[in-house]
C-alpha positions in Angstrom: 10.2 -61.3 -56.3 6.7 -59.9 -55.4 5.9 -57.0 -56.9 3.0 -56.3 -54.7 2.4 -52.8 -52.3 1.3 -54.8 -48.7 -2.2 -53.6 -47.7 -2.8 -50.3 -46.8 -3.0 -49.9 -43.5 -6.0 -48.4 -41.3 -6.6 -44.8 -41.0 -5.5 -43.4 -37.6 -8.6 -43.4 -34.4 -9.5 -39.6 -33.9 -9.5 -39.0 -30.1 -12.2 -39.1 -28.4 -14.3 -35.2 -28.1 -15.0 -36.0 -24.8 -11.2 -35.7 -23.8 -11.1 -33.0 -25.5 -13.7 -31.2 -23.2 -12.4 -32.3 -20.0 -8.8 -31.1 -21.2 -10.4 -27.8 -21.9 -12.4 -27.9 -19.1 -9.5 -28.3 -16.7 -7.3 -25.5 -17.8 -10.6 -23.1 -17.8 -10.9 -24.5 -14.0 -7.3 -23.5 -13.4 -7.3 -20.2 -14.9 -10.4 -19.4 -13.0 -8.7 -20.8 -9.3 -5.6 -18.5 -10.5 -8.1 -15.4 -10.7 -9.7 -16.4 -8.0 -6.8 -15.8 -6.1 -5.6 -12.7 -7.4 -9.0 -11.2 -7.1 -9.0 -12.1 -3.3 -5.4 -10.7 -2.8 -7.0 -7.4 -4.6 -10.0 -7.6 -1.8 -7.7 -8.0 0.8 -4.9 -5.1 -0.3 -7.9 -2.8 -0.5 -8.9 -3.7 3.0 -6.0 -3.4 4.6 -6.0 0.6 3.3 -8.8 1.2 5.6 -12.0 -0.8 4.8 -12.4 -0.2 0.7 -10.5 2.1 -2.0 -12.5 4.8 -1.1 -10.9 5.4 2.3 -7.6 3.8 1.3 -7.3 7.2 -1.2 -8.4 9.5 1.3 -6.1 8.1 4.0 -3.1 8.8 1.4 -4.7 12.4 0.6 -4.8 13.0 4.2 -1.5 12.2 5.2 0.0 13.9 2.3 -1.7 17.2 3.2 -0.2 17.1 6.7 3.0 16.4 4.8 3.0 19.4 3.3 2.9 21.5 7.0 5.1 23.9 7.9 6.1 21.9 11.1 6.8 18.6 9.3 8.6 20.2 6.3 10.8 22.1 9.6 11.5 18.5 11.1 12.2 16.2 7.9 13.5 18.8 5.0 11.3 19.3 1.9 11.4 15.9 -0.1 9.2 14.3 2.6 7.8 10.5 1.5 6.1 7.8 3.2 7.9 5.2 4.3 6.4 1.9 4.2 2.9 1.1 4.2 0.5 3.4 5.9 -1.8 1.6 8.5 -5.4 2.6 9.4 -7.6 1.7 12.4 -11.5 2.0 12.2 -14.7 2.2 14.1 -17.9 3.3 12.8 -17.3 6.8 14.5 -13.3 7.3 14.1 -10.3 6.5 12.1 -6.9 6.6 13.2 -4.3 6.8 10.2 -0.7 5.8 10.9 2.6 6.7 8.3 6.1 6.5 8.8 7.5 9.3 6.9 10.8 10.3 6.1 12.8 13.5 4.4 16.2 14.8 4.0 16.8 15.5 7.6 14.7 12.9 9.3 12.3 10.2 10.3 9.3 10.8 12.1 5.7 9.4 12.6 2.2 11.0 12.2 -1.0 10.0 13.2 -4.1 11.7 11.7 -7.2 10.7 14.0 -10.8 11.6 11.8 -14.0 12.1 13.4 -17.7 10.4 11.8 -20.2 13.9 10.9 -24.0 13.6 11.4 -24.1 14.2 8.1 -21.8 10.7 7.3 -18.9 13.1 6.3 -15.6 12.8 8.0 -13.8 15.6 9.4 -10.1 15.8 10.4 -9.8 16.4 14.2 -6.5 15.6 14.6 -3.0 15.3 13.5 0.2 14.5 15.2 3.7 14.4 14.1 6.4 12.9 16.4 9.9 13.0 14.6 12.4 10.0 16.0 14.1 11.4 18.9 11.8 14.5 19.7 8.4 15.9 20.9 5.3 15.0 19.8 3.6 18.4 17.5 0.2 18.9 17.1 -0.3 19.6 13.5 -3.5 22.6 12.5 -6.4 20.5 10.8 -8.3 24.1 9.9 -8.7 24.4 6.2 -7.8 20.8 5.7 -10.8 18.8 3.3 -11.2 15.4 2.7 -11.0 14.8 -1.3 
């Protein structure tokens, strides 16, 4: 019988550093493509609510302060809400917001129309409410501000 071990054998090859960075270096790229994406669907979202947060917030502030008229509140019930997604139209001397809203006793749609100052201020000139089935109301725009 032979009492002897066989040779040891030879350590295991390390990998290679250079796959290591490419390995690395491809997740990185798809983590960045991934953000890239989501950053653009941000972009976009905010444009659609009227050309940048800004007027995306003062679109909803708007429509929810003609919400809150007596006229509206008459037509849909108190627990008026938006319904869907609020659409804007925009030159550089007028905006036209459009909602859907909805309450207890209705459906209806208003249209606040905003007029460019000298000053670069807007200022409401306009709002319009036309519940489903009925006439369209002109909403009062005095002592209405802009946030």
């Amino acid at each position: 019988m032979n009492d002897q071990l066989p040779p040891p054998l030879d350590p295991p090859k390390k990998s290679n550093a250079k796959w290591w960075v490419m390995g690395c270096s491809g997740c990185f790229l798809i983590v960045a493509v991934v953000a890239g994406f989501l950053m653009y669907g941000a972009y976009k979202g905010a444009k659609s609510l009227g050309g940048d947060l800004k007027s995306g917030f003062e679109m909803l502030a708007t429509i929810g302060q003609a919400m809150q008229s007596p006229e509206i509140t008459e037509a849909l019930g108190t627990d008026v809400k938006i319904e869907g997604v609020p659409t804007s139209q925009e030159t550089e001397t007028t905006r036209t917001y459009n909602a859907g809203l909805s309450g207890a006793k209705g459906k209806g749609q208003a249209v606040v129309e905003m007029e460019k100052q000298p000053d670069g201020n807007w200022k409401i000139i306009q709002i319009k409410f036309t519940p489903d089935g009925g006439a369209e109301i002109e909403l009062k725009t005095e002592g209405l501000q802009l946030p």
